[in-house]
C-alpha positions, 0 to 999 in steps of 0.5 A, a space after each residue: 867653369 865661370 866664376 860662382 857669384 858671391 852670396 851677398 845681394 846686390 841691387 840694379 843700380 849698384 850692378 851698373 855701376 859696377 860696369 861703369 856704365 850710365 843710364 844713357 849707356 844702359 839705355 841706347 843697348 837694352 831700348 828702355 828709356 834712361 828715365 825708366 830705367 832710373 824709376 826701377 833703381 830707385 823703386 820707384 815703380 816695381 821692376 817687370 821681371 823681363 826687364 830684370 832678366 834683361 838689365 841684369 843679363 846686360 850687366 853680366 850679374 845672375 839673376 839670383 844675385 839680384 836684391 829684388 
């Protein structure tokens, strides 16, 4: 059985981060601009539950540990 995610929260950003990963990178894999993705960290507009699903799926996170 995988690993269990720990209880505690984490947000979009801190989740690529994680991976190492820049905007850019996140970008040309999931076809969301770097730009969007950017506004979506930094709650800047509100996060399309698709597109949550889509970006953390990428980053390997469950959905339930997502700081929504």
């Amino acid at each position: 059985m995988g690993e269990l995610w720990p209880i505690t929260k984490i947000t979009l950003r801190s989740a690529r981060l994680l991976r190492n990963l820049s905007l850019n990178e996140v970008s040309m894999h999931v076809k969301i601009s770097a730009r969007k993705i950017s506004y979506y960290e930094r709650n800047v507009c509100a996060t399309p539950l698709d597109v949550a699903i889509t970006l953390l799926d990428f980053y390997g996170v469950p959905f339930y540990a997502l700081d929504y």
